[in-house]
C-alpha positions as CSV (number, residue, x, y, z in Angstrom):
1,X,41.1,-32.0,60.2
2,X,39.2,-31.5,56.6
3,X,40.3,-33.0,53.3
4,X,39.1,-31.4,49.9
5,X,41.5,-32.6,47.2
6,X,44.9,-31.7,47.4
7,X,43.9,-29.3,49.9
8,X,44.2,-30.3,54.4
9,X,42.9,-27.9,56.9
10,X,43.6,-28.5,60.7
11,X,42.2,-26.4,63.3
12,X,43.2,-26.3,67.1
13,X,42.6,-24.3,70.4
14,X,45.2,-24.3,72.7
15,X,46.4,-22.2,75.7
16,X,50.0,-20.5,76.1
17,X,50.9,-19.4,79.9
18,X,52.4,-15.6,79.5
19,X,55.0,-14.1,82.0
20,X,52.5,-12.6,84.2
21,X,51.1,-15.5,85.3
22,X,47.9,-15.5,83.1
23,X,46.8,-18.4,80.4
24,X,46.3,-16.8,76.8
25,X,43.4,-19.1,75.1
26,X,44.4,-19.2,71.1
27,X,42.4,-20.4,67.8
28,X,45.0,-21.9,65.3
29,X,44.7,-23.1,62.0
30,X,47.1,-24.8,59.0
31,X,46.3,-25.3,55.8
32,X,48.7,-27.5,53.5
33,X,48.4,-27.6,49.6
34,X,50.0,-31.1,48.3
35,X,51.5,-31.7,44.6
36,X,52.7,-34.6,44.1
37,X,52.5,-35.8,47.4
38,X,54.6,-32.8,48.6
39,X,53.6,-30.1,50.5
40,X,53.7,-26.8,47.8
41,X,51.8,-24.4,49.8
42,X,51.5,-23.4,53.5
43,X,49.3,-21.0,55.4
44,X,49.2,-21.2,59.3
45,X,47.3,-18.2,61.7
46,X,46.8,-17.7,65.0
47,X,43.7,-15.7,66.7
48,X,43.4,-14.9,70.4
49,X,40.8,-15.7,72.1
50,X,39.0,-13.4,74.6
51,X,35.6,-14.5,75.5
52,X,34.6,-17.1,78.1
53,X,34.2,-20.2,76.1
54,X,35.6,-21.4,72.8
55,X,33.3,-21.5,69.3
């Protein structure tokens, strides 16, 4: 997790089993804009992974 001033960015890697058996490996992020200690903004994306090891 990184703090800049109103600004929070979490990053996580997780896997998601699919119906053929098989693990999909995933990259995730969030990032949350605060006013007023509220949350005004949102952004969130996922990336699938292919290689053999995460970065």
């Amino acid at each position: 997790m990184v703090e800049e001033g109103d600004t929070v960015m979490a990053e996580l890697m997780g896997r998601v089993p699919q119906q053929d058996g098989s693990v999909q490996r995933l990259s995730t992020a969030e990032v949350f804009v605060m006013r007023d200690g509220l949350i005004c903004e949102r952004r969130a994306w996922v990336i699938p992974l292919h290689e053999d090891d995460f970065r």
